[in-house]
N, C-alpha and C positions, 0 to 999 in steps of 0.2 A: 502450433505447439500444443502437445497434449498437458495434464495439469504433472500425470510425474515428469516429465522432459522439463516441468517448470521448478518442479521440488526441486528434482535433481539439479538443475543448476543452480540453484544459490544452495548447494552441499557446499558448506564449508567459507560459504559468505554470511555476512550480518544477517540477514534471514532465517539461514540457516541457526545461526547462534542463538539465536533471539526465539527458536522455534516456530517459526510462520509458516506455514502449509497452505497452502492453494487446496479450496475446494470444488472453484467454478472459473472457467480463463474461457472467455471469447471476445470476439472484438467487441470493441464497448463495454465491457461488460467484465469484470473479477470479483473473487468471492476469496478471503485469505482470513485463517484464524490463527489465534496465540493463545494458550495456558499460561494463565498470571501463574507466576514462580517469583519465589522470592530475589531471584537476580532484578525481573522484571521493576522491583520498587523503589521507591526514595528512600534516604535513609528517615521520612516524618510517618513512613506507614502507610504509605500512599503509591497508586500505580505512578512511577516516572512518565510524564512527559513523553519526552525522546521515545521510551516506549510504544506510545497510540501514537506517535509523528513516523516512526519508524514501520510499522503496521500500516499505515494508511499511505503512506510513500510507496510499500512497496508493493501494495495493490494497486495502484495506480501507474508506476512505474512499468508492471510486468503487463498491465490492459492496453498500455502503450505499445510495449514491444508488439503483442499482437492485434494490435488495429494501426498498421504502417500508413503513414500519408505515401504520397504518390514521389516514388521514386526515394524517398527515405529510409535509408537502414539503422538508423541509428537514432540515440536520444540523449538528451539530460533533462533533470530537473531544473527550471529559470526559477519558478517562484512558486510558492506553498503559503498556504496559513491553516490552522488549526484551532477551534476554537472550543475549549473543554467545557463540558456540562454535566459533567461526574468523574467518576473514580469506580475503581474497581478494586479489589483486596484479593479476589482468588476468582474463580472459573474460569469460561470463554472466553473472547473475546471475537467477533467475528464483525470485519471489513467489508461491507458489499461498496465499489466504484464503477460508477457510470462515466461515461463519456458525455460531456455537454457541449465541445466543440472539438468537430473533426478538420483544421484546416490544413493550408500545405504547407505550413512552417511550423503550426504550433497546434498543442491539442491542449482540451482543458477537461480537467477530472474530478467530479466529485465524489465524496467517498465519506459514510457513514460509519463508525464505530459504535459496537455495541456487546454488553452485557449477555451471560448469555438466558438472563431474566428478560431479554428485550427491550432495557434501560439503555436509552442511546447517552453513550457516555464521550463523542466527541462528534463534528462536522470538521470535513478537512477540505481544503481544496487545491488542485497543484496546476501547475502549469508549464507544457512539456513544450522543450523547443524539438524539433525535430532535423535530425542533420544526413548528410550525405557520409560521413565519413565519423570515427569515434572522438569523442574530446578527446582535447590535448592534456 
């Protein structure tokens, strides 16, 4: 999958809404950035959460799609944590996710968030089951 074939599919998905753009997609390996916008905040003045969870899910999520386990086409997210070490009020935001376990049921992803002062403003990590067929 090339990075626009990746844009272009989340046209018109949370990703999409959210403005995340893929700048880097290979196996193991994604690169996804966002412009803080004032959607993107709380209402205390502060970048939301759900924002860098949703950012770092979905670099992680799409590194997935393209590093398939063996005989696997499909995926969900089983389990995430995110753990914040800043905030952000406007600029960049850019997600680089590596692959730290490539198995035949589950893959596991780490993925930094950051500023685009190169202030890492979150560490997230998910953990991808891998299935034969799409959830139910």
């Amino acid at each position: 999958m090339t990075i626009d074939e990746a844009n272009a599919l989340c046209e018109g998905m949370l990703p999409d809404t959210l403005g995340i753009t893929f700048t880097e997609l290979e196996p193991g390996h994604s690169v996804a950035t966002l412009a803080v916008a004032a959607p993107h905040m709380s209402p205390n003045g502060f970048l939301h959460g759900g924002t860098v969870v949703s950012l770092a899910d979905t670099a992680c999520g799409f590194g997935t799609f393209v590093t398939p386990g063996p005989e696997r086409t499909h995926f969900a997210t089983m389990n995430l944590s995110c753990n914040f070490l800043g905030t952000a009020r406007e600029g960049l935001l850019t997600c680089t996710a590596s692959l730290v376990h490539g198995g035949r049921t589950t893959q596991v992803w780490d993925a930094t968030v950051r500023r685009d002062d190169g202030r890492q403003i979150a560490v997230f990590r998910a953990t991808q089951i891998l299935l034969d067929q799409p959830p139910a």
